[in-house]
C-alpha positions in Angstrom: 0.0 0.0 0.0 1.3 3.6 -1.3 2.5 5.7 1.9 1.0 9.3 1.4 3.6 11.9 2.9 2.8 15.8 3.8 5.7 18.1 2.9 5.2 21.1 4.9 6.8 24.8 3.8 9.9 24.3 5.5 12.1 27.2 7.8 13.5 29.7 4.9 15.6 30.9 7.6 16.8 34.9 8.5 13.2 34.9 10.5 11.2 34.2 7.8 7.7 33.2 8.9 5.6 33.3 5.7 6.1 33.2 1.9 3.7 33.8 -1.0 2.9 30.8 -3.6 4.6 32.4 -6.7 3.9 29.6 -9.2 3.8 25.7 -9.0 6.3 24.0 -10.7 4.7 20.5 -10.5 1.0 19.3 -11.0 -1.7 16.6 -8.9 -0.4 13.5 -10.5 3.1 14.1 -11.3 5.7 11.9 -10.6 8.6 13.9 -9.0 11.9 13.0 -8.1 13.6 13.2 -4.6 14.9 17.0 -3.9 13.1 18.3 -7.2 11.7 21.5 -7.1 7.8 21.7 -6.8 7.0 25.2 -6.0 8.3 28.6 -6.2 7.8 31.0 -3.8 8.6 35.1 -2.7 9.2 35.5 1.2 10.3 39.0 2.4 13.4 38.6 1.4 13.8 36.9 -2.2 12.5 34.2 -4.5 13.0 30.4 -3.7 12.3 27.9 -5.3 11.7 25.0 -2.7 12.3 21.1 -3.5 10.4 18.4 -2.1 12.7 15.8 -0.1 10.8 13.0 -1.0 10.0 10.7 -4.3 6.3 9.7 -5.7 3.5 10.6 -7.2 1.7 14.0 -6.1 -1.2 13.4 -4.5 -2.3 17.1 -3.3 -1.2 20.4 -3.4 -2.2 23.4 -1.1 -2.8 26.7 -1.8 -3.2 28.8 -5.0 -0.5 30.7 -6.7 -0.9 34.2 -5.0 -2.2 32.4 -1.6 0.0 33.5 1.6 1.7 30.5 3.5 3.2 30.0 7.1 6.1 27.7 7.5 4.9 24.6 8.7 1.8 24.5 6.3 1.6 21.3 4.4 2.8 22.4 1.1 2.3 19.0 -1.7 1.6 15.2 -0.4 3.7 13.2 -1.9 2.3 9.3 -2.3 5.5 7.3 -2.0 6.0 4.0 -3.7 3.1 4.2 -6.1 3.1 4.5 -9.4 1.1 7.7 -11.8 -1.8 5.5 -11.7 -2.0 5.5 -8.1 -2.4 9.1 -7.7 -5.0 9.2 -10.1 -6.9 6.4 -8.6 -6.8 8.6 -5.7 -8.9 10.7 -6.8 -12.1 9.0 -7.6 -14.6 9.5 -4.7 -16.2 6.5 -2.9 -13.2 4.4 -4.4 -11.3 1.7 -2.4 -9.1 2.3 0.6 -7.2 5.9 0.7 -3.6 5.3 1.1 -1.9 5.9 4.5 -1.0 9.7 5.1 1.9 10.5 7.2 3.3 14.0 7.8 6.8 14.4 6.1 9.0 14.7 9.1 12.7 14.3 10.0 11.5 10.8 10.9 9.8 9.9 8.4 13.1 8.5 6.7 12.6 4.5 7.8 9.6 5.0 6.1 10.8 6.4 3.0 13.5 7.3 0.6 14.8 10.6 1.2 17.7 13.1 0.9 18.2 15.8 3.7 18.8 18.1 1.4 16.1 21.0 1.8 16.2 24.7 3.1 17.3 26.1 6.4 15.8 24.4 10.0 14.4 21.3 7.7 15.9 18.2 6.6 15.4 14.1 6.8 18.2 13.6 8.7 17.5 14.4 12.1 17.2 12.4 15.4 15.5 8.8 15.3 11.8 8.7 14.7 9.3 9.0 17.6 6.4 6.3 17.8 3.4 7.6 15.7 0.2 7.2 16.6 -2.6 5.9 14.1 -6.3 6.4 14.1 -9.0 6.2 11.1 -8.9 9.0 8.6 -12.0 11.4 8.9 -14.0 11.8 5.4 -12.9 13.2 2.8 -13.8 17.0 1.8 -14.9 18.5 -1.7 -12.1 19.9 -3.4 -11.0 23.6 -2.5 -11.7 22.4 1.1 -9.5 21.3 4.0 -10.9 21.0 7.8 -8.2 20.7 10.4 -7.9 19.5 13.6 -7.5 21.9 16.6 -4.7 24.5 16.9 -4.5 24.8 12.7 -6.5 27.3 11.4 -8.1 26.4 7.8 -6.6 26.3 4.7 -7.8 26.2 1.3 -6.5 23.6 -1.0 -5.6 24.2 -4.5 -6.3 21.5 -6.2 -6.3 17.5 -4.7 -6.2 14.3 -6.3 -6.9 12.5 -3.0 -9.4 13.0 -0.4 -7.4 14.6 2.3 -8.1 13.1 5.6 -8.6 15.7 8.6 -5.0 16.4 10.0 -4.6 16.5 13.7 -2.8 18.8 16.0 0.6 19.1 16.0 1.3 15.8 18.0 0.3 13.2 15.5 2.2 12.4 13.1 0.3 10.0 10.9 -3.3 8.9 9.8 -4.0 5.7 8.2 -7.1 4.9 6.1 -6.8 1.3 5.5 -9.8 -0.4 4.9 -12.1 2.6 5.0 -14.0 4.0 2.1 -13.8 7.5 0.7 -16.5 10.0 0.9 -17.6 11.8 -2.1 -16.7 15.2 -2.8 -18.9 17.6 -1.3 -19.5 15.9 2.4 -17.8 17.9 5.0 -14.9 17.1 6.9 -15.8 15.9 10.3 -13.7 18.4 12.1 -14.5 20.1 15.6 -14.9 23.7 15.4 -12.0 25.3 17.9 -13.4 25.5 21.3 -13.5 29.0 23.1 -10.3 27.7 25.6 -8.4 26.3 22.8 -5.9 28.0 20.3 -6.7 31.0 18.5 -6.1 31.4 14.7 -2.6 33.8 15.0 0.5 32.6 13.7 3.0 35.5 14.3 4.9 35.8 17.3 5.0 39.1 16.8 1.0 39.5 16.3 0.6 37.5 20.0 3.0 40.1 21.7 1.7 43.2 20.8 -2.1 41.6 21.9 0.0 41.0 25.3 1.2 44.0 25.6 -1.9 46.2 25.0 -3.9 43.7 26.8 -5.9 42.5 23.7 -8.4 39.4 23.7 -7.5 37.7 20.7 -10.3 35.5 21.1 -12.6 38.6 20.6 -11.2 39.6 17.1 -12.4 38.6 13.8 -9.0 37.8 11.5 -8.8 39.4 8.4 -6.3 37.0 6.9 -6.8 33.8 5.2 -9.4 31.3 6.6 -9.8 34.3 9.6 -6.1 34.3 10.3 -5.5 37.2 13.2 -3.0 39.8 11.2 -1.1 42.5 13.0 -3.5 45.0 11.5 -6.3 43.3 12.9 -4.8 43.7 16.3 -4.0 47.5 15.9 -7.1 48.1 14.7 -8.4 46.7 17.9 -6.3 49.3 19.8 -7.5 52.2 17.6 -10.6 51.2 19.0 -11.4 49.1 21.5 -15.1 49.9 21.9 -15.4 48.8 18.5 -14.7 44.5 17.9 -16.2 43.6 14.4 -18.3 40.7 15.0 -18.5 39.6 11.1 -15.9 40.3 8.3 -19.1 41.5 6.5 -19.5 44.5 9.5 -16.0 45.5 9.3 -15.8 45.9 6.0 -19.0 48.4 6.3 -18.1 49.5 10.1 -14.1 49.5 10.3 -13.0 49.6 7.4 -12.4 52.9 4.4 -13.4 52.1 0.9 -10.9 51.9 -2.0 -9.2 49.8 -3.3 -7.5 47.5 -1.0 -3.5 46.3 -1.6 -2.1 43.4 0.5 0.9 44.6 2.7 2.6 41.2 1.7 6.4 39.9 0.3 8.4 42.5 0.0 6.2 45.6 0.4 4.8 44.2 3.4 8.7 44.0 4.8 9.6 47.2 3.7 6.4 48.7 6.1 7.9 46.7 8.4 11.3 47.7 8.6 10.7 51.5 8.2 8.1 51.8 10.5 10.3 49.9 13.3 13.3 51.8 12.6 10.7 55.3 13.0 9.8 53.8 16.3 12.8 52.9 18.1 15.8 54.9 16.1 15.7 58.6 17.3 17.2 59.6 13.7 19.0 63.2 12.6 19.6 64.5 9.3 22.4 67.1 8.2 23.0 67.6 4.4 24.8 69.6 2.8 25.2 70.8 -1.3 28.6 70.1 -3.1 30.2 70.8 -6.3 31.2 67.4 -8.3 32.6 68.5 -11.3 35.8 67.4 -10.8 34.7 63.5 -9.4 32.7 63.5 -12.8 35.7 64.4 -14.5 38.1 61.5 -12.8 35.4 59.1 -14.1 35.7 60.0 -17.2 39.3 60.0 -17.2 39.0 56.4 -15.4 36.9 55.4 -18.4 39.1 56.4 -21.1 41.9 54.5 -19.9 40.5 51.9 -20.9 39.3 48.4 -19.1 36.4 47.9 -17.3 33.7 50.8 -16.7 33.7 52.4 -13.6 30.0 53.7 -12.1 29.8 56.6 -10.5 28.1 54.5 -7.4 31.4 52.4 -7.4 32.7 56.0 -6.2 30.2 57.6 -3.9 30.6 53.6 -2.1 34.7 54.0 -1.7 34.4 57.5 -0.5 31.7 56.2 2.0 33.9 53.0 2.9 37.1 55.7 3.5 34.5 57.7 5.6 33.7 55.1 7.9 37.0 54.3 8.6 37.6 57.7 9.6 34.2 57.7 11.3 33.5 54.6 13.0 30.6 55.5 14.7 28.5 55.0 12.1 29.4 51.4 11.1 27.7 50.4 14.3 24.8 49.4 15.9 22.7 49.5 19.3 21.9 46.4 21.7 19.0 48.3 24.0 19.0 45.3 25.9 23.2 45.2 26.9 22.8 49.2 26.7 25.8 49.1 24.4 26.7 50.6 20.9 28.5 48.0 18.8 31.1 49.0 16.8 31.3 46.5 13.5 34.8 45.3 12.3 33.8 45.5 8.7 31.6 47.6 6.2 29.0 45.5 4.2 28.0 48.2 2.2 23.5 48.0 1.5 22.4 50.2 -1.3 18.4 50.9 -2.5 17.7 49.2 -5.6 13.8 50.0 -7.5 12.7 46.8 -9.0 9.2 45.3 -10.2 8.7 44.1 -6.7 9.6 47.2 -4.8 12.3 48.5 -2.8 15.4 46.1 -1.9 18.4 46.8 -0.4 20.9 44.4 -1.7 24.3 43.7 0.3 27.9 44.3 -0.6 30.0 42.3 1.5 33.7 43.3 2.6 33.4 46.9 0.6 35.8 48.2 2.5 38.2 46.1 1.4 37.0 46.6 -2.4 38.6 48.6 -5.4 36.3 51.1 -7.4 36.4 48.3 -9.9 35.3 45.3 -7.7 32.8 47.3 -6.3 31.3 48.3 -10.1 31.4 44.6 -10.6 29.1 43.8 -7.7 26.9 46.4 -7.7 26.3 45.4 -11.9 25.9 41.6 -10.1 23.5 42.7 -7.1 21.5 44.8 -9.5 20.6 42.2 -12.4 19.9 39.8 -10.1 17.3 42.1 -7.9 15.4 42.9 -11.4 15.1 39.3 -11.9 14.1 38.3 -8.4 16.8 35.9 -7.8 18.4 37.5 -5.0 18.9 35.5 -2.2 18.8 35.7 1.8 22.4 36.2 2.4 22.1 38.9 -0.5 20.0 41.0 1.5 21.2 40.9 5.0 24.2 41.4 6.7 24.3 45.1 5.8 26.1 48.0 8.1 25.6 50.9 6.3 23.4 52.1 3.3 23.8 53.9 0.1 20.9 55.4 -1.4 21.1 57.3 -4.8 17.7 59.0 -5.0 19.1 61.3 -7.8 18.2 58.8 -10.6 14.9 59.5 -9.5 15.2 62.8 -10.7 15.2 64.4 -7.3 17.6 66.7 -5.4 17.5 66.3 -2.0 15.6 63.4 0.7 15.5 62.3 4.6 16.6 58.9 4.2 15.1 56.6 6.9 17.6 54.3 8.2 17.6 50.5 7.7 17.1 48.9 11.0 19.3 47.8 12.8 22.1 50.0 11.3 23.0 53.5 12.7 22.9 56.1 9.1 22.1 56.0 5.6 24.1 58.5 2.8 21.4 60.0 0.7 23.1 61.5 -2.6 20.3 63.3 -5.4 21.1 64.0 -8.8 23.9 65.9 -9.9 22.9 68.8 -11.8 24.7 71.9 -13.7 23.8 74.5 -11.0 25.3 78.4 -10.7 28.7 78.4 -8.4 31.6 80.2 -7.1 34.3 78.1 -7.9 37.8 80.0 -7.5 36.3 83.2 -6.4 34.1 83.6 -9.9 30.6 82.6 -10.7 30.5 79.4 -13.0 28.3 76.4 -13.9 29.2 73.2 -11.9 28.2 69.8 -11.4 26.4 69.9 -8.0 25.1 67.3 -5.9 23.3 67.3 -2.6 24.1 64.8 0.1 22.5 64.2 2.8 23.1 61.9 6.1 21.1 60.3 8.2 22.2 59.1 11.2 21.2 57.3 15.0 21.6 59.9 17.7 22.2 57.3 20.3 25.7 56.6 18.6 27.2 59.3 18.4 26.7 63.8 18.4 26.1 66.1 15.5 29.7 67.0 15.3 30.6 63.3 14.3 28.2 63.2 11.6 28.9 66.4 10.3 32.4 65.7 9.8 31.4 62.2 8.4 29.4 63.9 5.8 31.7 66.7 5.2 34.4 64.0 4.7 32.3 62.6 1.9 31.6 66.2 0.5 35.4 66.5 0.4 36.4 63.7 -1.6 33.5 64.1 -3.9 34.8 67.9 -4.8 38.2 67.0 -4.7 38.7 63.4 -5.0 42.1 63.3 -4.7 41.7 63.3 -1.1 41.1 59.8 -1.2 44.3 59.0 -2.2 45.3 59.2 1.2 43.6 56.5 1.7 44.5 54.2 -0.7 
């Protein structure tokens, strides 16, 4: 008899808790291979695709391309040892007995061929398998249907071959169906609805800490994410106002709720609001700018350029001036630890800069800058950039960084007030550089100018700091020869 496995959305790692279904790679009835891909999907950080550990036939797959996922939620099921024509047997309702189901565990391997090789926090070759318990599978649900057992809040199912028995909580590990009969599609699953005691339907450790601190009754709020999962905006709209608990999605979409159109803060966006709306709340930020004339940097570029080799980019510049700054500055390659009460100083500059893609604002990583040439640094920058436009950046791409770059002047723009990327201590804002009237050698002329602008944490160090930090950079950028000091 075919063994029916449940591979869960495994731990992406850097924190990751969700990731969005991009597109399926495999469909119900395919025969895949062990550590093939079956699904792509976006988390906060990048695009993965994710391979399944385990060989079969695939008997089920949950959730819809576009559908938001936790890690832990059963991803595919995966019918091991039988052939194409078992998972399409599978699928006829009031058929013979539904092959066993057992969750796809570090375990599972004396059960089943498999490789180890997954993503971060998952893998087949972990410590020795615990005893699992058995009971009879619960009928079968009507496709697009899933109930589950207590502690899992509902899912939708994209498509299934197989009726999917009811999964229980987080303690069982398998469910056999031998012998039973499937129930046609359309009978409900015979789950019990969550009790008022029992768990509630929030998944974020974050969400379930801001409810304890502001003394919020979970129990009393209505989730506006899938299958009535509790978001953090359901819980701050609680706090907005408390008088006011939606008792029906349909009443706070009338009651609490403005008309518009309505855009998902998910993936990326959604970690962007995330990151700048932290670093607003717990980073008591500056800004000093400050207008300089870079004629003659624009110049040494182009002298650079015509010598011949590889192009050098004029961001390749602005990030070795910053990287000779630091080192001059320290206090800004840092961060805080409110907890030790300590600013910590970083040994090395991994150099972020913001990158505008089709999926929003990114802030790829350059590692070790500091100890990069103008023409390694072009390199990686070209390298970071292509693969943000194509959404293959990875974790380690984007994290890591001590210090960020932002050229808002190929926006068009002159000047900003950067918010700083959390948990760093300042961001280097540079707008466009722009013929502009100035006294250059005592006359009035036309020069290249450029405004910079810093922003920087308070807590590590004064004004005077920054403002020689950023007139350091305004130096080198009117007269970069100042740098060769440096080199």
């Amino acid at each position: 008899m075919a063994q029916v496995l449940e591979f869960k959305l495994p731990d992406l790692g850097e924190g990751l808790t969700e990731a969005e279904i991009v597109r399926w790679l495999v469909s119900v009835g395919d025969v895949v291979a062990i550590d093939q891909p079956v699904v792509e999907v976006e988390t906060a950080k990048a695009m993965v695709e994710v391979p399944c550990p385990y060989g079969g036939v695939v008997t089920a797959r949950f959730g819809e391309e576009g559908t938001e996922l936790p890690v832990g939620a059963p991803l595919i099921t995966v019918a091991v040892g039988a052939t194409e024509t078992t998972g399409t047997d599978a699928s006829a309702a009031g058929g013979g007995a539904a092959p066993a189901r057992t969750e796809a565990s570090p375990s599972s391997q004396d059960t089943a061929e498999s490789s180890g090789n997954v993503l971060v926090g998952y893998g087949t070759g972990a410590p020795a398998a615990r005893r699992r318990r058995i009971r009879p599978a619960a009928p079968a649900a009507s496709v697009g249907e899933q109930a589950h057992g207590p502690g899992r809040p509902g899912r939708t199912t994209g498509d299934t071959a197989a009726p999917a028995p009811a999964l229980a909580g987080p303690s069982a590990t398998a469910s056999v169906a031998g012998g039973m009969s499937a129930t046609a599609p359309g009978q409900a699953h015979g789950a019990t609805a969550v009790a008022q005691d029992g768990p509630v339907a929030v998944i974020s450790p974050l969400v379930r800490k801001l409810a304890r601190e502001h003394d919020v009754d979970l129990r009393a709020l209505t989730g506006s994410g899938p299958d009535g999962l509790i978001l953090r905006a359901d819980v701050e709209r609680a706090l907005r106002a408390p008088e006011t608990v939606p008792a029906t999605p349909a009443v706070a979409a009338v009651a609490g709720k403005a008309q518009g159109e309505r855009v998902p803060l998910r993936g990326v966006r959604g970690a962007v609001a995330d990151k700048l709306s932290r670093s607003r709340r717990e980073i008591p930020d500056a800004t000093c700018w400050v207008d300089a004339d870079a004629t003659e940097l624009m110049a040494a570029r182009a002298a650079m350029n015509a010598a011949g080799g590889p192009k050098i980019s004029l961001l390749a510049l602005l990030a070795r001036i910053c990287t000779a700054a630091l080192e001059r500055h320290p206090e800004l390659n840092s961060t805080v630890d409110m907890d030790a009460r300590e600013i910590v100083r970083l040994p090395g500059v991994h150099l972020g800069f913001a990158a505008q893609t089709d999926r929003g604002l990114v802030v790829p990583v350059v590692k070790d800058a500091h100890k990069r040439s103008a023409e390694s640094l072009t390199a990686e920058f070209a390298r970071l950039t292509e693969a943000a436009r194509q959404g293959a950046l990875t974790p380690a791409d984007l994290t890591g960084g001590t210090f960020t770059l932002n050229n808002y002047g190929v926006f068009g723009v002159d000047g900003s007030t950067p918010i700083i990327n959390h948990p760093e201590a300042a961001m280097l804002g540079v707008g466009r550089i722009v013929p502009k009237p100035w006294v250059h050698q005592g006359e009035l002329a036309v020069r290249q100018v450029v405004q910079l602008s810093l922003t920087f944490d308070h807590r590590v160090c004064d004004g005077g700091t920054a403002g020689g930090f950023l007139r350091y950079v305004a130096d080198c950028v009117e007269h970069p020869s100042v740098l060769l000091r440096t080199l």
